[in-house]
MILOVO-263619 format. One record per residue (C-alpha): residue number from 1; residue in one letter; y, x, z. Coordinates in steps of 0.001 Angstrom, whole numbers. Layout:
N
+-----+-----+---------+---------+---------+
!   n ! res !      yy !      xx !      zz !
+-----+-----+---------+---------+---------+
! NUM !   A !       Y !       X !       Z !
...
+-----+-----+---------+---------+---------+
This chain:
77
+-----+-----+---------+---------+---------+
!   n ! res !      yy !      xx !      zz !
+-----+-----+---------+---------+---------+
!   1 !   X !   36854 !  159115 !  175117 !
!   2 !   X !   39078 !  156251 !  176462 !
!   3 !   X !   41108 !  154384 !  174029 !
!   4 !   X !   44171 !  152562 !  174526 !
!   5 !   X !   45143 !  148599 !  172915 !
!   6 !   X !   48374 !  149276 !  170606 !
!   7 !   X !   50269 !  146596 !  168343 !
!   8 !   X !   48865 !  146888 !  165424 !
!   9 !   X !   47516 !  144728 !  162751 !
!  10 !   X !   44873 !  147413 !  161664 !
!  11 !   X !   44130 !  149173 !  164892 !
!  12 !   X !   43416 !  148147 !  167586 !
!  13 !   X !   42918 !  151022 !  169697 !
!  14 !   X !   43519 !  154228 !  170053 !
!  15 !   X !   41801 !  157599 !  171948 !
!  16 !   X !   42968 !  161122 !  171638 !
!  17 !   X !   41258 !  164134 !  172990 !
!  18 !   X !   44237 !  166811 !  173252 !
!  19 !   X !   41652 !  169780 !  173884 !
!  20 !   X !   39042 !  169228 !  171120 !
!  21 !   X !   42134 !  167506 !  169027 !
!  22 !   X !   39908 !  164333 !  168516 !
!  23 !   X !   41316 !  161120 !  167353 !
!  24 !   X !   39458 !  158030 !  168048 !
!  25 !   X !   40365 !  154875 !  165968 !
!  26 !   X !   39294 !  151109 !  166559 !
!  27 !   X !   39961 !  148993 !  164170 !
!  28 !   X !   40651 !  145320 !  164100 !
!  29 !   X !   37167 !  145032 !  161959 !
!  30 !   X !   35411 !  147235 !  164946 !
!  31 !   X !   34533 !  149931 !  162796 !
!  32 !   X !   35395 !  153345 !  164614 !
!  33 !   X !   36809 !  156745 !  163193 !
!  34 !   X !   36424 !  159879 !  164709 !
!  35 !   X !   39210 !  162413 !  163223 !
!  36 !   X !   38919 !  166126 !  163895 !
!  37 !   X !   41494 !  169006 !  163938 !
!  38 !   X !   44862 !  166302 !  164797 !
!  39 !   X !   47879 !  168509 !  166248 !
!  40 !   X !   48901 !  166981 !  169782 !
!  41 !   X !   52299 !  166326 !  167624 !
!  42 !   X !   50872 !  163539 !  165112 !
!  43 !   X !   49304 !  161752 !  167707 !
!  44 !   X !   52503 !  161459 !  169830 !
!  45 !   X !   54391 !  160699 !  166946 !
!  46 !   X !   51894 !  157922 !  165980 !
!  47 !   X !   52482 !  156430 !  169279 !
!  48 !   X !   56152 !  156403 !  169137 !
!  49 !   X !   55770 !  155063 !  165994 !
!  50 !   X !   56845 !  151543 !  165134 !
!  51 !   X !   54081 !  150907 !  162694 !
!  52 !   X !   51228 !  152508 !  164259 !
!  53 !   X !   49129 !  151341 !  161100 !
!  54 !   X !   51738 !  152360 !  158417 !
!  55 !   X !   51655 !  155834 !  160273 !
!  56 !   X !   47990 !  156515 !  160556 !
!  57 !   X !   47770 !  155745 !  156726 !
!  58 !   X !   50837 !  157968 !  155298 !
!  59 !   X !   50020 !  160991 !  157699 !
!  60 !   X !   46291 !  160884 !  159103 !
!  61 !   X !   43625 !  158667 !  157138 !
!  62 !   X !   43606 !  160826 !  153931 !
!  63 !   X !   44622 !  163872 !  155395 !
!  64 !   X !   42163 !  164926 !  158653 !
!  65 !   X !   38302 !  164950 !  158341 !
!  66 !   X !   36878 !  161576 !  159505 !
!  67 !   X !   33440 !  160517 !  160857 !
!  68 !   X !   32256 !  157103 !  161322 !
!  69 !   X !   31526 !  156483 !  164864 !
!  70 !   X !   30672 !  152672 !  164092 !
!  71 !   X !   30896 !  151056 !  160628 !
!  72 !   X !   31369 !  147580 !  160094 !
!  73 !   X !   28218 !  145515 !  159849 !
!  74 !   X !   28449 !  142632 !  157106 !
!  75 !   X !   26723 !  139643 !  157249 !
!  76 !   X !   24476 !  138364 !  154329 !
!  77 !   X !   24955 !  134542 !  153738 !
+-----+-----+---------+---------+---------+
Protein backbone atom coordinates (compact mmCIF):
# COMPACT_ATOMS: atom_id res chain seq x y z
CA UNK A 1 0.00 0.00 0.00
CA UNK A 2 1.50 3.49 -0.75
CA UNK A 3 1.40 6.00 1.93
CA UNK A 4 1.40 9.59 1.71
CA UNK A 5 3.77 12.36 4.15
CA UNK A 6 0.98 14.57 6.04
CA UNK A 7 1.66 17.41 8.76
CA UNK A 8 1.47 15.84 11.61
CA UNK A 9 3.33 15.61 14.79
CA UNK A 10 2.26 11.88 15.36
CA UNK A 11 1.96 10.58 11.85
CA UNK A 12 3.80 10.72 9.53
CA UNK A 13 2.20 8.96 6.83
CA UNK A 14 -0.66 7.82 5.68
CA UNK A 15 -2.09 4.75 3.14
CA UNK A 16 -5.66 3.88 2.54
CA UNK A 17 -6.91 0.96 0.61
CA UNK A 18 -10.61 2.12 -0.46
CA UNK A 19 -11.54 -1.57 -1.63
CA UNK A 20 -10.37 -3.72 1.34
CA UNK A 21 -11.06 -0.35 3.59
CA UNK A 22 -7.41 -0.63 4.98
CA UNK A 23 -5.79 2.15 6.79
CA UNK A 24 -2.12 2.24 6.96
CA UNK A 25 -0.50 4.49 9.67
CA UNK A 26 3.29 5.59 10.06
CA UNK A 27 4.12 7.08 12.84
CA UNK A 28 6.75 9.57 13.74
CA UNK A 29 8.31 6.60 16.09
CA UNK A 30 8.12 4.18 12.78
CA UNK A 31 5.87 1.87 14.27
CA UNK A 32 3.04 0.96 11.64
CA UNK A 33 -0.81 0.28 12.13
CA UNK A 34 -2.83 -1.56 9.93
CA UNK A 35 -6.71 -0.63 10.61
CA UNK A 36 -9.44 -2.76 9.09
CA UNK A 37 -13.14 -2.07 8.21
CA UNK A 38 -12.49 2.27 7.82
CA UNK A 39 -15.54 3.80 5.71
CA UNK A 40 -14.00 5.73 2.59
CA UNK A 41 -15.74 8.80 4.64
CA UNK A 42 -13.30 8.84 7.82
CA UNK A 43 -10.41 8.64 5.83
CA UNK A 44 -11.34 11.67 3.65
CA UNK A 45 -12.38 13.45 6.52
CA UNK A 46 -9.02 12.71 8.26
CA UNK A 47 -7.34 14.24 5.38
CA UNK A 48 -9.27 17.36 5.31
CA UNK A 49 -8.71 17.49 8.70
CA UNK A 50 -6.59 20.17 10.31
CA UNK A 51 -5.19 17.97 12.99
CA UNK A 52 -4.64 14.83 11.26
CA UNK A 53 -3.32 13.41 14.72
CA UNK A 54 -6.15 14.89 16.93
CA UNK A 55 -8.52 13.15 14.30
CA UNK A 56 -7.09 9.70 14.08
CA UNK A 57 -7.24 9.62 17.99
CA UNK A 58 -11.00 10.96 18.67
CA UNK A 59 -12.49 8.88 15.67
CA UNK A 60 -10.12 5.87 14.55
CA UNK A 61 -7.37 4.61 17.14
CA UNK A 62 -9.87 3.22 19.74
CA UNK A 63 -12.56 2.61 17.53
CA UNK A 64 -11.38 0.22 14.26
CA UNK A 65 -9.45 -3.10 14.79
CA UNK A 66 -5.67 -2.46 14.55
CA UNK A 67 -2.69 -4.73 13.69
CA UNK A 68 0.84 -3.92 14.12
CA UNK A 69 2.56 -3.94 10.88
CA UNK A 70 5.95 -2.74 12.59
CA UNK A 71 6.35 -1.98 16.31
CA UNK A 72 8.82 0.20 17.63
CA UNK A 73 12.11 -1.42 18.55
CA UNK A 74 13.71 0.06 21.88
CA UNK A 75 17.10 0.16 22.55
CA UNK A 76 18.64 -1.30 25.82
CA UNK A 77 21.38 1.05 27.28
Amino acid sequence: MERTKVKSSIIKTLGYDKEALLLEVEFHNSEVHRFINIPVNIFENMMKSPSKGAYFIQNISNNYPRRYIRKKKFTII
